[in-house]
N, CA, C and O atoms as CSV, one atom per row, in Angstrom:
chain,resi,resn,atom,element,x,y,z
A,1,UNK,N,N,126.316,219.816,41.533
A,1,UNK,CA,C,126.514,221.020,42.335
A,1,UNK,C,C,126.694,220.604,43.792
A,1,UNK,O,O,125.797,219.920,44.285
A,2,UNK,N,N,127.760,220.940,44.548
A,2,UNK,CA,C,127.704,220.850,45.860
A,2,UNK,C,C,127.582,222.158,46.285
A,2,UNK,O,O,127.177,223.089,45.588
A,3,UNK,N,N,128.087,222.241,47.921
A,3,UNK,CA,C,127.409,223.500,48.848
A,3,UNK,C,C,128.057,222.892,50.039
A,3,UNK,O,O,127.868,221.730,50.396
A,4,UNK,N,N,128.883,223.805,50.671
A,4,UNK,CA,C,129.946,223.600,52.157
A,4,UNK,C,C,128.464,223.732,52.893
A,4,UNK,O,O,127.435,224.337,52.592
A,5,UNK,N,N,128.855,222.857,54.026
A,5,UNK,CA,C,127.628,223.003,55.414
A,5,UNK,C,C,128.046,223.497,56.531
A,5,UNK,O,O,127.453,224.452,57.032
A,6,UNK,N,N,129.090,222.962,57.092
A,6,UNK,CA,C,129.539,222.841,58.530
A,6,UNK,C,C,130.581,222.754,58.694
A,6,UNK,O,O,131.183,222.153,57.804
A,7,UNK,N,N,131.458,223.305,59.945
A,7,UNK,CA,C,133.008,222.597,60.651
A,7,UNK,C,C,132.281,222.031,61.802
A,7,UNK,O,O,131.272,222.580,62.246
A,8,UNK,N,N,132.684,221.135,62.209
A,8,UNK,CA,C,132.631,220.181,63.448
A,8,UNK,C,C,133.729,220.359,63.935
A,8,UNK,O,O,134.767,219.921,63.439
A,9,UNK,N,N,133.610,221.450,65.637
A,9,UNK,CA,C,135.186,221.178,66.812
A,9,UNK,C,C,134.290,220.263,67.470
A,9,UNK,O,O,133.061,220.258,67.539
A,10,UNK,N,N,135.122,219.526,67.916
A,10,UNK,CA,C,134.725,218.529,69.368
A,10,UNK,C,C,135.145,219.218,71.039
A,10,UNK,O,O,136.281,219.031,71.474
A,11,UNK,N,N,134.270,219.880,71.733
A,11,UNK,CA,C,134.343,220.675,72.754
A,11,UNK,C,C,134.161,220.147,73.844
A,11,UNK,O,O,133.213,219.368,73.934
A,12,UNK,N,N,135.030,220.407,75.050
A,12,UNK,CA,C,135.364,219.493,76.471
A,12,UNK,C,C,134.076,220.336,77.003
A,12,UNK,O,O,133.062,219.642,77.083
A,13,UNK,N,N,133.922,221.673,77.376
A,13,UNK,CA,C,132.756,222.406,77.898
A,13,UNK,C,C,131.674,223.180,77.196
A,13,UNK,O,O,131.641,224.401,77.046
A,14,UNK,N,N,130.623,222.118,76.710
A,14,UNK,CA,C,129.507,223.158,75.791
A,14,UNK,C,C,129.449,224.293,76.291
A,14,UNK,O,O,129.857,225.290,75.695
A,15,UNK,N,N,129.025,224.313,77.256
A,15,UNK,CA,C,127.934,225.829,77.496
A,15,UNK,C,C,129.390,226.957,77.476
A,15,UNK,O,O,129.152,228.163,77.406
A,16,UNK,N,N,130.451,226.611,77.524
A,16,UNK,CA,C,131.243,227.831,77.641
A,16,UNK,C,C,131.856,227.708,75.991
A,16,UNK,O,O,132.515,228.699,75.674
A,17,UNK,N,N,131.766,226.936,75.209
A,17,UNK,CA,C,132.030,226.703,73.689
A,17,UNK,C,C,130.627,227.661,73.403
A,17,UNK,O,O,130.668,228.367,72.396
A,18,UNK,N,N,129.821,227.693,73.958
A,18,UNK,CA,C,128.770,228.254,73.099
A,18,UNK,C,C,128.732,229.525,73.333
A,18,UNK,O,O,128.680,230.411,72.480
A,19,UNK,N,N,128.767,229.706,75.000
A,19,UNK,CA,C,129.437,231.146,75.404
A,19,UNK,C,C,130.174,232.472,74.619
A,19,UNK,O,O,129.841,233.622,74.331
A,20,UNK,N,N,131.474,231.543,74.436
A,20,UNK,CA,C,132.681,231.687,73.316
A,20,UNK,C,C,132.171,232.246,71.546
A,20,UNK,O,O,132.681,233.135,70.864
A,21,UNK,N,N,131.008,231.330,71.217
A,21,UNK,CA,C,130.927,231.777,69.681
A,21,UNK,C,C,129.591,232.617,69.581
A,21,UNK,O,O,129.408,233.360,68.617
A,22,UNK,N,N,128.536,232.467,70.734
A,22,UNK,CA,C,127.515,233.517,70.772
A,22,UNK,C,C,127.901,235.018,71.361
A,22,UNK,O,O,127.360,235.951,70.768
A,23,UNK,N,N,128.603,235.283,72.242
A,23,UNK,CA,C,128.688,236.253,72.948
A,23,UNK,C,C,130.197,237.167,72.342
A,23,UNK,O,O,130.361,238.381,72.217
A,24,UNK,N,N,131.202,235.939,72.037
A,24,UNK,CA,C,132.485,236.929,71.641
A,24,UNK,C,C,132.462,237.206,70.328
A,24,UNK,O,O,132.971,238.182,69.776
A,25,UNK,N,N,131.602,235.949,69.632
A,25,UNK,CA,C,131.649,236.258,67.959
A,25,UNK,C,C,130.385,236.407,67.170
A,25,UNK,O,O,130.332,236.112,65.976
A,26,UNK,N,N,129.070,237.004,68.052
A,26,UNK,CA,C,127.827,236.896,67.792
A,26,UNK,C,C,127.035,236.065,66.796
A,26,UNK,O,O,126.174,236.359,65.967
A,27,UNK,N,N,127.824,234.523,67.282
A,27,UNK,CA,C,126.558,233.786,66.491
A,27,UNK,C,C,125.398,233.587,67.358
A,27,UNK,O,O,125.162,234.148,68.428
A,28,UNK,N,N,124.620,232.591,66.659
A,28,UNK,CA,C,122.940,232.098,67.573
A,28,UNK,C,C,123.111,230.978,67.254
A,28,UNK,O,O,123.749,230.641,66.257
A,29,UNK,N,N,122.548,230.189,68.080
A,29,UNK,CA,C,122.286,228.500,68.419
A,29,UNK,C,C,120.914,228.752,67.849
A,29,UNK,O,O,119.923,229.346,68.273
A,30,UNK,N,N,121.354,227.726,66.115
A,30,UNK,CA,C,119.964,227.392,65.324
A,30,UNK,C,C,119.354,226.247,65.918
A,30,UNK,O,O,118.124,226.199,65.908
A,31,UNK,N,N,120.176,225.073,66.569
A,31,UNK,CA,C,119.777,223.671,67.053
A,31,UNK,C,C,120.303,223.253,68.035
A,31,UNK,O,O,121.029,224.003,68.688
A,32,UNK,N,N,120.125,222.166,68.355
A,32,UNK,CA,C,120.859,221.613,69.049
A,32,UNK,C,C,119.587,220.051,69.036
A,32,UNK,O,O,118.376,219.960,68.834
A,33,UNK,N,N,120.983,218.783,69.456
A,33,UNK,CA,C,120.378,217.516,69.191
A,33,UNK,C,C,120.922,216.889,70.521
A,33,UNK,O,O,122.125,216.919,70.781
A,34,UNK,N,N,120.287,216.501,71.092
A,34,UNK,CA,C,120.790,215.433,72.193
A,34,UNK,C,C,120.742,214.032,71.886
A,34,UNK,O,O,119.630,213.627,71.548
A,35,UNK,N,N,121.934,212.958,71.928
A,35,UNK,CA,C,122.043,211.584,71.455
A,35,UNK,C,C,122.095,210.775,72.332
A,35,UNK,O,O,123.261,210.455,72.563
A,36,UNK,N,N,121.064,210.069,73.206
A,36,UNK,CA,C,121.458,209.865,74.184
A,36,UNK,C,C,122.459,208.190,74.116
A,36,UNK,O,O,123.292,207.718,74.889
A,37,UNK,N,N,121.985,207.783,73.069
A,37,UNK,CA,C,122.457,206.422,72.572
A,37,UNK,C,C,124.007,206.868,72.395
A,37,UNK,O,O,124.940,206.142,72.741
A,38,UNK,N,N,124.098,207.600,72.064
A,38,UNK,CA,C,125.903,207.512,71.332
A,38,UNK,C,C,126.334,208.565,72.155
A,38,UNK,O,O,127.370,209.155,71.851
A,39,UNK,N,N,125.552,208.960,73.373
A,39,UNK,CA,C,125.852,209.582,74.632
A,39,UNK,C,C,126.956,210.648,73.934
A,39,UNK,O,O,128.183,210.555,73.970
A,40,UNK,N,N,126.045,211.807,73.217
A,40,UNK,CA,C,126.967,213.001,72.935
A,40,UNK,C,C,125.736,213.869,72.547
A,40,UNK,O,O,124.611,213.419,72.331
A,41,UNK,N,N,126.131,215.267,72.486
A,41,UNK,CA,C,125.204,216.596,72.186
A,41,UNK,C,C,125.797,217.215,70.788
A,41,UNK,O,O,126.997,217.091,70.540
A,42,UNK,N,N,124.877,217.912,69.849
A,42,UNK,CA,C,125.164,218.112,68.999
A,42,UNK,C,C,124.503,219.662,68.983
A,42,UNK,O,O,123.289,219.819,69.113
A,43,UNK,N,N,125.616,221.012,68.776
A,43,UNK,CA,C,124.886,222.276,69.151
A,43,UNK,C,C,125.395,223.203,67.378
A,43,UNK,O,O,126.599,223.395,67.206
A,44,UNK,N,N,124.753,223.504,66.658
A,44,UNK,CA,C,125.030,224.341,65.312
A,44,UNK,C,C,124.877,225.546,65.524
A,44,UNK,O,O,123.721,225.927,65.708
A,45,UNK,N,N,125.902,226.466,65.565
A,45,UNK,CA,C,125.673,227.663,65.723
A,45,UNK,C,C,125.741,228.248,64.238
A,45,UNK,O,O,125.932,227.444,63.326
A,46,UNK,N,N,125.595,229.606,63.948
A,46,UNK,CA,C,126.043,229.895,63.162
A,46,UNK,C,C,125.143,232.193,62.792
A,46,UNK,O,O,124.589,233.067,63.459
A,47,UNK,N,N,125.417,232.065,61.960
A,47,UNK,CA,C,124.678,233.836,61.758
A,47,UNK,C,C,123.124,233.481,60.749
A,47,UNK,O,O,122.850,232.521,60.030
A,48,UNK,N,N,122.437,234.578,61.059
A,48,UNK,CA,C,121.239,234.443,60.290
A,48,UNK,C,C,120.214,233.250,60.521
A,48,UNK,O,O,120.638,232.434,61.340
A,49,UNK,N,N,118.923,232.949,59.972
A,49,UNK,CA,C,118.554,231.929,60.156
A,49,UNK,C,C,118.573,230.545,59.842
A,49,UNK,O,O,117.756,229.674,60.143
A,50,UNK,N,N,119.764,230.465,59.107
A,50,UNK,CA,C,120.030,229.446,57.944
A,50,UNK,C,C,119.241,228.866,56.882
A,50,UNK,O,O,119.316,227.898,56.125
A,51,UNK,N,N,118.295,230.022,57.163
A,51,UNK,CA,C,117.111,229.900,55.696
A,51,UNK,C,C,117.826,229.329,54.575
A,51,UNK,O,O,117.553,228.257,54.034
A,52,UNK,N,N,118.894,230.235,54.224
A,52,UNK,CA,C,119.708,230.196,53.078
A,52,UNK,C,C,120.883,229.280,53.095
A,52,UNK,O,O,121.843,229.425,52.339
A,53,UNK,N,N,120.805,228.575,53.756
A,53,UNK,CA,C,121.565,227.069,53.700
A,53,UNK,C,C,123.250,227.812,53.958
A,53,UNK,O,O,124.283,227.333,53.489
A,54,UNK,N,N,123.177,228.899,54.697
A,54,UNK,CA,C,124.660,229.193,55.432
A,54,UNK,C,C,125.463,228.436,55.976
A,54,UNK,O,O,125.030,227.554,56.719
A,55,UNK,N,N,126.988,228.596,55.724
A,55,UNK,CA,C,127.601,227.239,56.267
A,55,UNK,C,C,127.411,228.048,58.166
A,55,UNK,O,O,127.168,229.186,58.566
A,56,UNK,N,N,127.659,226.837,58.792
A,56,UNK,CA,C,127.329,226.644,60.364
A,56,UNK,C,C,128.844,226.079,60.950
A,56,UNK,O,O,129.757,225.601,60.276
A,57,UNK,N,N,128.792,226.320,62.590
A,57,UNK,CA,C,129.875,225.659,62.976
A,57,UNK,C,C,128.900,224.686,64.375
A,57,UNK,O,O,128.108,224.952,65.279
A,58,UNK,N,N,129.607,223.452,63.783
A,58,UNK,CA,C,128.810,222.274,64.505
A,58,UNK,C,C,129.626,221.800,65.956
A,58,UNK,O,O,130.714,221.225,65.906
A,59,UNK,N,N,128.982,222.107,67.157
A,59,UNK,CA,C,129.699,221.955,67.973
A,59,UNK,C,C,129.828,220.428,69.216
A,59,UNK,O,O,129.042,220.301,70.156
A,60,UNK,N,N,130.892,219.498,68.938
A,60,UNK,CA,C,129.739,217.837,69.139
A,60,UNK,C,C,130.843,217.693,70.952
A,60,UNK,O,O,132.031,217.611,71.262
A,61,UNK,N,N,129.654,217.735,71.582
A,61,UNK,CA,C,130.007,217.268,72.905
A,61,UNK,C,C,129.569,216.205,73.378
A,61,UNK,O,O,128.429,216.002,73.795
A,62,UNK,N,N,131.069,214.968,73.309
A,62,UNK,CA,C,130.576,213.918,74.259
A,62,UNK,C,C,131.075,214.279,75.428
A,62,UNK,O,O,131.961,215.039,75.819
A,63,UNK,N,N,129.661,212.957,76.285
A,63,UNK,CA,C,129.587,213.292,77.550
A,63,UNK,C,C,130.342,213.219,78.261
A,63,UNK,O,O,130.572,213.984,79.198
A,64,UNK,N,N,131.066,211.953,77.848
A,64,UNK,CA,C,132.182,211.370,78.789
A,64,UNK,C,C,133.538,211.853,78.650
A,64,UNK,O,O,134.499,211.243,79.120
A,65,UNK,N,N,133.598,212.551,78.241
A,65,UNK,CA,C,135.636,213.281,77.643
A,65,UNK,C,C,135.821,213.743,78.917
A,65,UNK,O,O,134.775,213.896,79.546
A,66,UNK,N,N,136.353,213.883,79.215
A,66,UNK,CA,C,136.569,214.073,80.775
A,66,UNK,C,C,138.131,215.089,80.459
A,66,UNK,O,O,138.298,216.253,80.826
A,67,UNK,N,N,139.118,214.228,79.689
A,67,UNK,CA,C,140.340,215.341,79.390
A,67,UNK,C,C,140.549,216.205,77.941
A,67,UNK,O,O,140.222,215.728,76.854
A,68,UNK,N,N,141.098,217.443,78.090
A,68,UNK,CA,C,141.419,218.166,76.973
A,68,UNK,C,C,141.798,217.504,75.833
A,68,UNK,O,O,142.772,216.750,75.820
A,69,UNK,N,N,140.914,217.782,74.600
A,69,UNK,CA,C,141.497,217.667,73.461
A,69,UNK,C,C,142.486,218.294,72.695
A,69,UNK,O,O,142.636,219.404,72.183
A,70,UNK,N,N,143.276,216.983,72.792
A,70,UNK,CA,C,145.064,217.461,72.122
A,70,UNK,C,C,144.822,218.061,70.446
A,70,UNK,O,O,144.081,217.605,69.575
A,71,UNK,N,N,145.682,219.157,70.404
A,71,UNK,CA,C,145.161,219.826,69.483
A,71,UNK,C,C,145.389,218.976,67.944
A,71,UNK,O,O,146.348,218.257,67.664
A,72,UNK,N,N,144.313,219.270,67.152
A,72,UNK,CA,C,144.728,217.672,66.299
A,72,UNK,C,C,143.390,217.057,66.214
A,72,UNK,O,O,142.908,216.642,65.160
A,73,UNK,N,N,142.930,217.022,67.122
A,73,UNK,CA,C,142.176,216.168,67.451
A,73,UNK,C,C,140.547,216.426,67.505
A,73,UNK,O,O,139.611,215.727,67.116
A,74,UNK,N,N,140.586,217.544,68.060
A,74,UNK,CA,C,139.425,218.709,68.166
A,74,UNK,C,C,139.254,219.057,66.911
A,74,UNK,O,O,138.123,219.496,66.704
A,75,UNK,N,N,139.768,219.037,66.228
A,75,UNK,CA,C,138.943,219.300,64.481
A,75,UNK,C,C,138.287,217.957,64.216
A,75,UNK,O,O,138.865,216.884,64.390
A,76,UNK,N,N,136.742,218.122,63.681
A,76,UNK,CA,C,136.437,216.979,63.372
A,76,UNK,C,C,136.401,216.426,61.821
A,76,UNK,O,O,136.861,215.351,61.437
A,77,UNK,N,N,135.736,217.437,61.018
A,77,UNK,CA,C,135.151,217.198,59.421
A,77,UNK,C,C,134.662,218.679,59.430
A,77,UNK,O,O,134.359,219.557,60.239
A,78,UNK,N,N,134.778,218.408,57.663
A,78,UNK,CA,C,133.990,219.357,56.995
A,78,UNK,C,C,132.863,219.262,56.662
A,78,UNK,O,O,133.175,218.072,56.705
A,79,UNK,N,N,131.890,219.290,56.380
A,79,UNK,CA,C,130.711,218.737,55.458
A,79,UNK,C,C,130.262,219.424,54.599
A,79,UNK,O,O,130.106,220.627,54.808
A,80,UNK,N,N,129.908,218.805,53.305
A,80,UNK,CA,C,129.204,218.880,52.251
A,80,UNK,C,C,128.521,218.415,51.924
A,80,UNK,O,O,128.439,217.209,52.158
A,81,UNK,N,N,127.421,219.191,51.033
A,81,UNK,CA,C,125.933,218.521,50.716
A,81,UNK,C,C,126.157,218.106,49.801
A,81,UNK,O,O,127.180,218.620,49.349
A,82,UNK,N,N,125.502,216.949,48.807
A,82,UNK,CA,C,125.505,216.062,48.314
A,82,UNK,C,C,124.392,215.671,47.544
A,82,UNK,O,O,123.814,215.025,48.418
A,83,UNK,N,N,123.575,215.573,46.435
A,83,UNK,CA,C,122.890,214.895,45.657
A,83,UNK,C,C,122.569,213.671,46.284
A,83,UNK,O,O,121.816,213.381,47.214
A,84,UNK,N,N,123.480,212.888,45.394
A,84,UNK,CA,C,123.960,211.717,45.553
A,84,UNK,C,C,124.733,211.089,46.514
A,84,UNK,O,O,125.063,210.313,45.617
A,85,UNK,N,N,125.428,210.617,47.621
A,85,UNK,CA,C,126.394,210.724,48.099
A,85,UNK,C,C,127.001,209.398,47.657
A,85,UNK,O,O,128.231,209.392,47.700
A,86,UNK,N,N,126.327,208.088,47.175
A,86,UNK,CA,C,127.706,207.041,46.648
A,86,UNK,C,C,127.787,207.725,45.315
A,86,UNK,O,O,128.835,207.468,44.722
A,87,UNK,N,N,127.114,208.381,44.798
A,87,UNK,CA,C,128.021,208.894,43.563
A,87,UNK,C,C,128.799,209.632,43.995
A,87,UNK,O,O,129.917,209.298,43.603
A,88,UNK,N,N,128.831,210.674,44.746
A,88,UNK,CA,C,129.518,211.659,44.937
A,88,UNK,C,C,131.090,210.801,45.897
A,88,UNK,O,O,132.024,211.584,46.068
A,89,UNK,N,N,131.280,209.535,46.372
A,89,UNK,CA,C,131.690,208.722,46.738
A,89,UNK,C,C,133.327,207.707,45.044
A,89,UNK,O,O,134.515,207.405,44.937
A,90,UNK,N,N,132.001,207.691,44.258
A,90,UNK,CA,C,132.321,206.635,42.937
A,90,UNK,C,C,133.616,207.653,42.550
A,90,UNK,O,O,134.797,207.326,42.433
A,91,UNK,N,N,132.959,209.114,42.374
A,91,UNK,CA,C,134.083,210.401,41.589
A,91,UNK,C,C,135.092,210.520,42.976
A,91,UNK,O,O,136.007,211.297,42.699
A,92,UNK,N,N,135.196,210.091,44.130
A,92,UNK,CA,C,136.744,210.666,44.811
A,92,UNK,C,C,137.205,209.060,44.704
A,92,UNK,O,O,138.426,208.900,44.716
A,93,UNK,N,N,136.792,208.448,44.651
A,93,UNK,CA,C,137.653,206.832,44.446
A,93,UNK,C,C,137.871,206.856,43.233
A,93,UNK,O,O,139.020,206.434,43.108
A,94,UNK,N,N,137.388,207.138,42.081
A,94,UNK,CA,C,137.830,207.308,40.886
A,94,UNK,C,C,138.835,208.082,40.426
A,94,UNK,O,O,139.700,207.746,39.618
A,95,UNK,N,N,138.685,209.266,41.028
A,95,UNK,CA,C,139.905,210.303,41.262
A,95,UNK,C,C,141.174,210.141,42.323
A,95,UNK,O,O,141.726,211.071,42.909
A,96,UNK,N,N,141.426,209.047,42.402
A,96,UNK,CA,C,142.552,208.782,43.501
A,96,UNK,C,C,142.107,209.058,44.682
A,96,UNK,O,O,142.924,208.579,45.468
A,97,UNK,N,N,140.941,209.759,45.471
A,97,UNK,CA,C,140.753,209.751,46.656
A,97,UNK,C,C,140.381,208.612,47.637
A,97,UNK,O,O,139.955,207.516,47.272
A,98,UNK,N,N,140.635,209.076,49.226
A,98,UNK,CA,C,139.963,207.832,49.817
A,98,UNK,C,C,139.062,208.031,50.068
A,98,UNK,O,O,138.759,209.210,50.247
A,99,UNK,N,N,137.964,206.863,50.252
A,99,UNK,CA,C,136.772,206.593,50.875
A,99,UNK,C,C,136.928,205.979,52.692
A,99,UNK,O,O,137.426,204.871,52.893
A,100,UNK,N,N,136.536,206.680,53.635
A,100,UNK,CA,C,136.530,206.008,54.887
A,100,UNK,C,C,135.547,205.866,55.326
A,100,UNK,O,O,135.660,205.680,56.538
A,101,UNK,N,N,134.182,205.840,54.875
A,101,UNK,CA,C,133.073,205.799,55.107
A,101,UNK,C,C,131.676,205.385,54.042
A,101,UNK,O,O,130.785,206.193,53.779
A,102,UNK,N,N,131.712,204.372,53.673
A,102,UNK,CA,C,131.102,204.347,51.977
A,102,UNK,C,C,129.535,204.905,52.674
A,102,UNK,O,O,129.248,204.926,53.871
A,103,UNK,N,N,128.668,205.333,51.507
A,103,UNK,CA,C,127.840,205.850,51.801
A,103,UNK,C,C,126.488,204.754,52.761
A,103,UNK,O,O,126.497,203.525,52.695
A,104,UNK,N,N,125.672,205.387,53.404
A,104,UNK,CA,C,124.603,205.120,54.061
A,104,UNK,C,C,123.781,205.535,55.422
A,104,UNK,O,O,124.221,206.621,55.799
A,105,UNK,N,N,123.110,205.227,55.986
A,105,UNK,CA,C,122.448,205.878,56.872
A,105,UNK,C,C,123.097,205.985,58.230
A,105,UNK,O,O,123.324,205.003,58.937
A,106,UNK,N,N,123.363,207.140,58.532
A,106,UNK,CA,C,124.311,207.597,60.217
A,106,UNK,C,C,123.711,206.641,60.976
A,106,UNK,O,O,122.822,205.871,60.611
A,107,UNK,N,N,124.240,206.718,62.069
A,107,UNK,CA,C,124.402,205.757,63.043
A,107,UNK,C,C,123.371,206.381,64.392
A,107,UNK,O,O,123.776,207.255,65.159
A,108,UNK,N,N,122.246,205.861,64.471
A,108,UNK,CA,C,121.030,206.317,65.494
A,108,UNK,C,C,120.164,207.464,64.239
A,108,UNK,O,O,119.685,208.534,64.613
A,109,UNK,N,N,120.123,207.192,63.386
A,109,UNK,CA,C,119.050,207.735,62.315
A,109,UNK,C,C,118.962,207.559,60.653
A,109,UNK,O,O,118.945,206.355,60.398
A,110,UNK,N,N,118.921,208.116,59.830
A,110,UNK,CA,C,118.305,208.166,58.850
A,110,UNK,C,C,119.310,208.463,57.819
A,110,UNK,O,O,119.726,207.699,56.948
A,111,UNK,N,N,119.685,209.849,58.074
A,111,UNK,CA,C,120.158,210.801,57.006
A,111,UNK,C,C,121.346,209.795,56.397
A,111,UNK,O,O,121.525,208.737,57.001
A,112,UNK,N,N,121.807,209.959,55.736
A,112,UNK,CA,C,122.551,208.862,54.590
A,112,UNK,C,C,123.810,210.085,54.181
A,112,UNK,O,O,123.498,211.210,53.791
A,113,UNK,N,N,125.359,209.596,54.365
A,113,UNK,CA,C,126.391,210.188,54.877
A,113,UNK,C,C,127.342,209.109,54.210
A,113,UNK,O,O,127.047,207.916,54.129
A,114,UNK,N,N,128.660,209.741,53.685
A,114,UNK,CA,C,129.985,208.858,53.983
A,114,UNK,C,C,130.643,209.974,54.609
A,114,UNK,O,O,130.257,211.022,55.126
A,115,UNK,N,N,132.089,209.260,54.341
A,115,UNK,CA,C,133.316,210.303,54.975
A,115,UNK,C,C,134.210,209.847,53.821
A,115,UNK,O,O,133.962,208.739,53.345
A,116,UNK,N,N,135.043,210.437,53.399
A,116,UNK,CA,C,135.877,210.714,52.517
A,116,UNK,C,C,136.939,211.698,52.921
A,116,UNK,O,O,136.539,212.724,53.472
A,117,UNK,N,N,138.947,211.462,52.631
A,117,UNK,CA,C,139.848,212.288,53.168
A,117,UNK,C,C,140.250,213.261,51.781
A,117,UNK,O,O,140.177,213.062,50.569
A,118,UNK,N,N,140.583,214.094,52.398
A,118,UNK,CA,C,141.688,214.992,51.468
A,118,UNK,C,C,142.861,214.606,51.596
A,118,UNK,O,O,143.354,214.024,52.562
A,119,UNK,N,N,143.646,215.108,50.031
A,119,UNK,CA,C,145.244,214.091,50.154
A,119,UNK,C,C,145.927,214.759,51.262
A,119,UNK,O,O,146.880,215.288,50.689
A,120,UNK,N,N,146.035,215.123,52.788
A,120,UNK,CA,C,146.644,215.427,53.564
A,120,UNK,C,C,145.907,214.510,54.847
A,120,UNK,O,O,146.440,214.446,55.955
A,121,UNK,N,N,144.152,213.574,54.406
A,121,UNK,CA,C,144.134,213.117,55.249
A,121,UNK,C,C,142.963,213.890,56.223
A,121,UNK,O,O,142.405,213.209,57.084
A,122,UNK,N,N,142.657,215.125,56.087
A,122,UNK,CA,C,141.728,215.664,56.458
A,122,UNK,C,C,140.160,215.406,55.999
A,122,UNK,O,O,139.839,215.604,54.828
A,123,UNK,N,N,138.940,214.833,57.246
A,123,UNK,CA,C,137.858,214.400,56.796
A,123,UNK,C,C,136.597,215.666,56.228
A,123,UNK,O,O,136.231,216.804,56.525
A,124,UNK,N,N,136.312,214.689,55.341
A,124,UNK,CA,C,134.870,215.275,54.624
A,124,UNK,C,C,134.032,214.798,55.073
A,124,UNK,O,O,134.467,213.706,55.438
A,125,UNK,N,N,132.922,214.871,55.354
A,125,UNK,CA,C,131.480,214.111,55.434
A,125,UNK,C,C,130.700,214.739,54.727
A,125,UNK,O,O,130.449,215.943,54.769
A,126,UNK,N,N,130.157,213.704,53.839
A,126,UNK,CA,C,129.067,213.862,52.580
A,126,UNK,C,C,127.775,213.713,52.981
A,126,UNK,O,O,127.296,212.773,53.615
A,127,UNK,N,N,127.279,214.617,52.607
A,127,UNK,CA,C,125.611,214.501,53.379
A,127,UNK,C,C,124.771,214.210,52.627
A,127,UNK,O,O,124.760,215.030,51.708
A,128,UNK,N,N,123.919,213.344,52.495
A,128,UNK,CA,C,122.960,213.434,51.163
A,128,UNK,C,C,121.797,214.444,51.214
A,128,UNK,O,O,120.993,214.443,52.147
A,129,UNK,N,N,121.724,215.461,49.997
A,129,UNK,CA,C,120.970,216.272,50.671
A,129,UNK,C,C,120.707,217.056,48.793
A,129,UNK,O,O,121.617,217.216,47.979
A,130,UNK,N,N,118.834,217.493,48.516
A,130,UNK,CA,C,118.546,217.883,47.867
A,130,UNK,C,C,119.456,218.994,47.833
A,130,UNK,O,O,119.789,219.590,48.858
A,131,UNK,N,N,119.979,219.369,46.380
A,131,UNK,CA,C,120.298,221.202,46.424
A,131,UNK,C,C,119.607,221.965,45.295
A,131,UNK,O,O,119.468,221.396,44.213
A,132,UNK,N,N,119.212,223.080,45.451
A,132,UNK,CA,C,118.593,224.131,44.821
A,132,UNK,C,C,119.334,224.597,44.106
A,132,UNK,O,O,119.005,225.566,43.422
């Protein structure tokens, strides 16, 4: 069983990205993560409390972007939750898909992730993550 999580845009101005999806499209800021190592902010908005494992829109601001993201570019991934994630990895390489990320633990923590494309090339990120 999987379960959609998140879109990731990559945003030149948080506080007015957040502006934008709290105030014009009434979501709420469930989190937010500051990285200071990989020098970027990580803000999840989304409706409700996400008790119920609602998909979210993940909003990732590095610090240093200084110019507009060419459109293209500003989309980051999708994410999906995951059991397993090198199994869930074994079935899109088995199935003709690519792997661009084999599974294991993100980069400044824990949680255990690949990335995987759709045949157009568009990223997934697999999350490893109990589901109900």
């Amino acid at each position: 069983m999987t379960k959609f999580l998140h879109t990731m845009l990559r945003v030149r101005d948080l506080d007015r990205s957040i502006a934008f999806y709290r105030d014009l499209l009434g979501m709420k800021e469930l989190r937010r993560r500051d990285v200071p190592e990989g020098r970027y902010t990580l803000v999840f908005l989304g409706y409700g409390s996400n008790a119920e494992g609602e998909a979210e829109i993940e909003l990732t601001h590095n610090w240093d972007q200084e110019t507009p993201y060419e459109l293209g570019t500003g989309f980051g991934h999708l994410a999906v939750a995951a059991p397993d994630v090198a199994a869930a990895c074994d079935r899109v390489r088995h199935g003709g898909g690519r792997v661009t990320r084999e599974a294991g633990p993100v980069k400044f923590g824990t949680t255990v992730i690949a990335f995987v494309e759709d045949p157009d090339g568009y990223k997934i990120e697999l999350i490893e993550r109990a589901l109900a």
